[in-house]
Backbone as a printed PyTorch tensor [residue, N CA C, xyz], in Angstrom:
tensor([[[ 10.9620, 352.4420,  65.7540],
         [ 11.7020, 351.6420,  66.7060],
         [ 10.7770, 351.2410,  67.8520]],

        [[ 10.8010, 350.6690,  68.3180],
         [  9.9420, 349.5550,  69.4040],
         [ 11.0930, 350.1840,  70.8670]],

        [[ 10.3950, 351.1540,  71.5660],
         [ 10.9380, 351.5330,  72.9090],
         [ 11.2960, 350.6310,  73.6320]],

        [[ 10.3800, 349.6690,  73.8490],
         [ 10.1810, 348.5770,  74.9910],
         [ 11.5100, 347.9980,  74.7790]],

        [[ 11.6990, 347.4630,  73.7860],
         [ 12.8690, 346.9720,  73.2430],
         [ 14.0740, 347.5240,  73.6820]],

        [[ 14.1890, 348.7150,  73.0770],
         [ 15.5310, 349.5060,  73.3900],
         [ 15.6460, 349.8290,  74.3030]],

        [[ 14.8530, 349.8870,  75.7070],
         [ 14.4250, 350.0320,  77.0660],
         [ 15.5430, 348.7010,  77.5010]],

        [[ 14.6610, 347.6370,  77.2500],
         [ 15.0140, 346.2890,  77.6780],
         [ 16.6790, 346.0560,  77.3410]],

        [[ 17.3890, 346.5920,  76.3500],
         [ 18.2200, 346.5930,  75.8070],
         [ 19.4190, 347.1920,  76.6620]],

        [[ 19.2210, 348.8910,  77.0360],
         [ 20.0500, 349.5240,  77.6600],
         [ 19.9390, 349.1030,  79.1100]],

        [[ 18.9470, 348.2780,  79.5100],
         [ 19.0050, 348.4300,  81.1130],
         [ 20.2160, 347.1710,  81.7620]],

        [[ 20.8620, 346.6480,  80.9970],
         [ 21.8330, 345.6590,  80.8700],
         [ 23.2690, 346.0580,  80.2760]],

        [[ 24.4830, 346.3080,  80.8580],
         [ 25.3310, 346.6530,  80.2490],
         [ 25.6480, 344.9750,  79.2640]],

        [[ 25.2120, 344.0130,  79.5860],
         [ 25.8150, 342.4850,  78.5780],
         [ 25.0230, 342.9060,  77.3950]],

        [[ 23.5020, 343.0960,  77.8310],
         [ 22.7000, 343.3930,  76.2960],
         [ 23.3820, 344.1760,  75.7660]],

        [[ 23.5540, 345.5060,  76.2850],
         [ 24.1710, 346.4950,  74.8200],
         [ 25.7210, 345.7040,  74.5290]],

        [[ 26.3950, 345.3970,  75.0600],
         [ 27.9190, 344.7450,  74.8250],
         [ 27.6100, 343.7600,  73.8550]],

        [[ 26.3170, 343.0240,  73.7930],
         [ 26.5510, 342.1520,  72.8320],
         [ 25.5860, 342.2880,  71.4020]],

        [[ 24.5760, 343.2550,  71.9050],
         [ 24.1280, 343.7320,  70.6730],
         [ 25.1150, 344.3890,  69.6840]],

        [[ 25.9080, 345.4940,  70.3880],
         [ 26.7700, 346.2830,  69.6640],
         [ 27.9350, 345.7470,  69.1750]],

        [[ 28.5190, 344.1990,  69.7950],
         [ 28.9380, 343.1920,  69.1350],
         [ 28.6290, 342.8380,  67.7060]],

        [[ 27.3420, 342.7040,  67.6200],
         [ 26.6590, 341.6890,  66.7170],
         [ 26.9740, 342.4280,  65.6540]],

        [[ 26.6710, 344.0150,  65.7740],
         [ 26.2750, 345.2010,  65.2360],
         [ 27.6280, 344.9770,  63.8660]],

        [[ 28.7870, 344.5050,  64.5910],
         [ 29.7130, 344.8710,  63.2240],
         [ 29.8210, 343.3130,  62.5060]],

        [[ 28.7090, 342.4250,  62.4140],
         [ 28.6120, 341.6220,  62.0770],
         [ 28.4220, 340.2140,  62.4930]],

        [[ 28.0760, 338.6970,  62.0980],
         [ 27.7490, 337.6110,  62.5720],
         [ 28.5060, 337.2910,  63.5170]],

        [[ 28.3710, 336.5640,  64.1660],
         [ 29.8100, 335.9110,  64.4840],
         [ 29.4690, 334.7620,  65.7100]],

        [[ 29.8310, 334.1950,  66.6830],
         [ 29.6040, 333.1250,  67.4760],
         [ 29.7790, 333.7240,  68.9950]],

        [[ 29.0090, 332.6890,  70.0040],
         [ 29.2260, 333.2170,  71.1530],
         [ 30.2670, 333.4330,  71.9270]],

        [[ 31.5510, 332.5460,  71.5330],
         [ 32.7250, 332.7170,  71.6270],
         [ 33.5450, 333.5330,  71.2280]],

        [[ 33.2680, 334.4590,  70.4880],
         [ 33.7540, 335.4240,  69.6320],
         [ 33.3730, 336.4510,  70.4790]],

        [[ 31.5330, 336.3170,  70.7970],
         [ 30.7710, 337.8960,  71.6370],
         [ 32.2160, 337.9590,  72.7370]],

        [[ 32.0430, 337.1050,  73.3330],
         [ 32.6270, 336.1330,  75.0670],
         [ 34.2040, 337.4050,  75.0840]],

        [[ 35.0510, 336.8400,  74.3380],
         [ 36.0790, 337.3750,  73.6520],
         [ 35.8790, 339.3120,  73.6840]],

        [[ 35.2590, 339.5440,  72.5920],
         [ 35.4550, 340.6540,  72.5150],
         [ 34.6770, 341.4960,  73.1420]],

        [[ 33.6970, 341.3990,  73.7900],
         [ 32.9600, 342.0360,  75.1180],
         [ 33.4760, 341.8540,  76.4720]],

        [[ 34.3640, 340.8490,  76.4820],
         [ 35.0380, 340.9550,  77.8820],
         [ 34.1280, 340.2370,  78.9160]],

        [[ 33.1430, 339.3020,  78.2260],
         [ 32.1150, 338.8480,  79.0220],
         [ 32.3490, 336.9310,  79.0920]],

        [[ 31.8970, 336.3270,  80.1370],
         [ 31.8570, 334.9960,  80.7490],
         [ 31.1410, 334.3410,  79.4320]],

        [[ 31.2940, 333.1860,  78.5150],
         [ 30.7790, 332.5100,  77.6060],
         [ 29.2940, 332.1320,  77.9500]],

        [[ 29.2370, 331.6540,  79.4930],
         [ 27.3270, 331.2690,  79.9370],
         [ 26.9490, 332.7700,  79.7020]],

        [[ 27.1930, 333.9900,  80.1640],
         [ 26.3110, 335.1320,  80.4590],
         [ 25.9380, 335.3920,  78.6670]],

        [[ 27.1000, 334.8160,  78.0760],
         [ 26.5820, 335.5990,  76.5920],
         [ 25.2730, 334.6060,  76.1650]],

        [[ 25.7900, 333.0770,  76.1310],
         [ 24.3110, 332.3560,  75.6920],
         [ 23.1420, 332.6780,  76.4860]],

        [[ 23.4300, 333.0200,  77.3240],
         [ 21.8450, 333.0370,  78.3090],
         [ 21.4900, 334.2180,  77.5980]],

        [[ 22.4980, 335.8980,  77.5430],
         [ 21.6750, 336.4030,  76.8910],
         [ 21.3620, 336.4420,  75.7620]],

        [[ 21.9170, 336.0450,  74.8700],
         [ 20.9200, 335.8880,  73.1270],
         [ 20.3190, 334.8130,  73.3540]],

        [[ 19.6850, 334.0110,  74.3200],
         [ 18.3390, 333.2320,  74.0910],
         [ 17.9460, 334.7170,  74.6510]],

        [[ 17.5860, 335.1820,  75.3080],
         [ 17.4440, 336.5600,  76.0330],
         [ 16.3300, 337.1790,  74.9730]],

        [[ 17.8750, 337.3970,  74.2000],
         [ 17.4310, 338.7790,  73.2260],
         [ 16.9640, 337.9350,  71.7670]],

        [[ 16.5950, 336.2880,  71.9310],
         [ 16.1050, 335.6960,  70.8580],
         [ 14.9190, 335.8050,  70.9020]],

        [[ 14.4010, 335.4500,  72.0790],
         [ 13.2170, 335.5310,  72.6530],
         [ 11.9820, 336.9120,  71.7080]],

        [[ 13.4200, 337.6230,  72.2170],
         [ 12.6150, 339.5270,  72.0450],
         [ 12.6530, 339.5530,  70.6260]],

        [[ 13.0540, 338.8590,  69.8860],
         [ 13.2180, 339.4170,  68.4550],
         [ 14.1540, 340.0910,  68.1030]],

        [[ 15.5900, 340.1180,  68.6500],
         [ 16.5590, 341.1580,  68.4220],
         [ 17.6170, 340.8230,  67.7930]],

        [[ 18.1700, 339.1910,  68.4100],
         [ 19.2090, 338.5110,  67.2670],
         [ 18.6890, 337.2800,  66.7200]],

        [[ 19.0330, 336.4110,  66.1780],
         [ 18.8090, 335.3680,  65.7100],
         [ 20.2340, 334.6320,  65.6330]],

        [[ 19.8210, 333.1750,  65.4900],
         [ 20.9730, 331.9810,  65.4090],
         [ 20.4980, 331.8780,  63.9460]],

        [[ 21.5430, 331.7410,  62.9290],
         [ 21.6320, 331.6610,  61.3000],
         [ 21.7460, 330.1440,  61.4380]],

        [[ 22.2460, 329.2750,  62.2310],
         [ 22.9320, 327.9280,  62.5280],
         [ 22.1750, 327.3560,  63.3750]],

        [[ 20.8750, 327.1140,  63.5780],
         [ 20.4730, 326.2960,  64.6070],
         [ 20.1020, 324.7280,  64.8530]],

        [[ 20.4690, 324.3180,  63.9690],
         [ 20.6330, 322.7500,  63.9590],
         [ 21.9220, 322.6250,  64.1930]],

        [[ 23.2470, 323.3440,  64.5810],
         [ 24.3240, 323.0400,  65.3860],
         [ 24.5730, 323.1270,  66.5360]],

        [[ 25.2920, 322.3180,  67.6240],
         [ 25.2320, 322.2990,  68.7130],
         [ 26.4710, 323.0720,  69.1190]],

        [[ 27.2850, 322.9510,  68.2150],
         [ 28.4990, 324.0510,  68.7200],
         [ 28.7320, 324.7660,  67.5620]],

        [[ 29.4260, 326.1560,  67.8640],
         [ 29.4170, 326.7340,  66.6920],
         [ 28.5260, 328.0430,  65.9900]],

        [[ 27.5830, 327.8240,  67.0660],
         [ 26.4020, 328.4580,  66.4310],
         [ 26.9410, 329.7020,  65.7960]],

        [[ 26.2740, 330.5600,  64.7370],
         [ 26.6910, 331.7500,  64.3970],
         [ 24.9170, 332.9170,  64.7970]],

        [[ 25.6950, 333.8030,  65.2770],
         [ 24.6240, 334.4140,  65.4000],
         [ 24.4670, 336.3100,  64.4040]],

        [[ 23.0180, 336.8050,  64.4810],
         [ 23.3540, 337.6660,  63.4310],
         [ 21.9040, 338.6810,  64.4760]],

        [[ 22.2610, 340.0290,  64.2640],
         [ 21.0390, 340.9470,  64.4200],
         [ 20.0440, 340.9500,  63.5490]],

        [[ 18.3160, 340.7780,  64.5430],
         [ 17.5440, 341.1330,  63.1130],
         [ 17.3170, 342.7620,  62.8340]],

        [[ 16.2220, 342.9970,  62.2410],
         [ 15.8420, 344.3210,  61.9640],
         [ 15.7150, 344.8820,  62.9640]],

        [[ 14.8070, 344.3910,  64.0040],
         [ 14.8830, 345.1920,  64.9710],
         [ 16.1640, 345.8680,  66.3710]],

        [[ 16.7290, 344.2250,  66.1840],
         [ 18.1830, 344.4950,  66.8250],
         [ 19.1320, 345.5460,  65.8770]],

        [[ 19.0240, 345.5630,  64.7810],
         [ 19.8940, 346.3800,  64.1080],
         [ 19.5170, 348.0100,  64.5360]],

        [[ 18.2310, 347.9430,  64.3980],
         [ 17.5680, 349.3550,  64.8160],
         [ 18.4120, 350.0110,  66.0900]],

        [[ 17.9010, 349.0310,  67.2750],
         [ 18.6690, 349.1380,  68.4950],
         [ 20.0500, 349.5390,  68.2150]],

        [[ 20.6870, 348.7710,  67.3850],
         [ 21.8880, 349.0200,  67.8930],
         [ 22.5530, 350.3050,  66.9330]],

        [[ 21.5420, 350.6870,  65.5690],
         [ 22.1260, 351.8360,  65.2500],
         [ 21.9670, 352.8960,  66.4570]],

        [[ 21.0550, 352.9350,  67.3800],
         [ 20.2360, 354.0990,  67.9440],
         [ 21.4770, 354.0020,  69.7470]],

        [[ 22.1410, 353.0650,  69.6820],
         [ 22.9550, 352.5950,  71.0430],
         [ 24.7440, 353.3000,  70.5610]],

        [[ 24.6840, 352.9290,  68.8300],
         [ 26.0780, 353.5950,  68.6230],
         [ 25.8900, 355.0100,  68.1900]],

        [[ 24.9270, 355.7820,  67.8730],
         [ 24.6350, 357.0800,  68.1600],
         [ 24.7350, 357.9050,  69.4990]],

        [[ 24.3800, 357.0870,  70.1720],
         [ 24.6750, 357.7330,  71.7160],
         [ 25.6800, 357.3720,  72.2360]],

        [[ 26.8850, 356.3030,  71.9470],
         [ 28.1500, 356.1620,  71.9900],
         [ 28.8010, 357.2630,  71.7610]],

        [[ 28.2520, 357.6350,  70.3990],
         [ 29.3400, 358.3520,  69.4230],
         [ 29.4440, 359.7380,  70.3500]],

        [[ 28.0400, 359.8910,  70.6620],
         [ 27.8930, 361.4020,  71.4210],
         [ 27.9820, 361.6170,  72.4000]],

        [[ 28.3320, 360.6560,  73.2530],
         [ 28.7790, 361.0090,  74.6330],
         [ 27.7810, 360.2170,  75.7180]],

        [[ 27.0150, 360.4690,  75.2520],
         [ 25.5240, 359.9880,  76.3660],
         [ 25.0510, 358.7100,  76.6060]],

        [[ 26.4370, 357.3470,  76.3860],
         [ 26.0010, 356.1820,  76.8170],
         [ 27.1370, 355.7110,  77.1610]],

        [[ 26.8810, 355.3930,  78.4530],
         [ 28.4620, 354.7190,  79.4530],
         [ 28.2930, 353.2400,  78.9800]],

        [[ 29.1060, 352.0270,  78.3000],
         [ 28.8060, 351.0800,  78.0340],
         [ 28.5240, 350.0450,  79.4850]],

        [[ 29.4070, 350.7020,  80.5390],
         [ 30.0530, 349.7820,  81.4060],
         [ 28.5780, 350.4000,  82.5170]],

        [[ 27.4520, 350.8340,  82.0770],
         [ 26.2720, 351.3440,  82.9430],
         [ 25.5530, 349.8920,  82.7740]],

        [[ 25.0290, 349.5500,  84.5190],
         [ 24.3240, 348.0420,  84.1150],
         [ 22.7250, 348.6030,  84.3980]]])
């Protein structure tokens, strides 16, 4: 696993909200927006964010609306290693 990453990851309560989003599958920024409880701009700004880093990817990027987005390997990593410490107690989601 790439620390830096998972560093960069937890120090944001939107990053982990929307990684751990992604985590149960594709889905659109309107969807993250929705079920993270988060503002529709804060989610696009962050998966260019976390596109940047190598963590999610757009499956759809020749669409202008719609986009679907998906975790790569390394975001998946992250986010197995974010719902492990869910599970166990030792990660407040709502920590920014």
């Amino acid at each position: 696993m790439d620390w830096e990453k998972y560093g960069y990851v937890v120090a944001s309560s939107y990053r982990k909200k929307i990684i751990l989003t992604l985590a149960k599958g594709e889905t659109t920024p309107a969807q993250i927006a929705e079920e993270a409880g988060i503002y529709l701009s804060h989610v696009c700004a962050t998966l260019a964010d976390l596109s940047k880093k190598g963590l999610v990817e757009c499956l759809t990027p020749a669409l202008r609306r719609g986009k679907i987005y998906a975790l790569r390997a390394e975001g998946r990593r992250v986010a197995d290693k974010l719902k492990g410490l869910e599970v166990s107690g030792h990660l407040n989601r709502d920590e920014s």
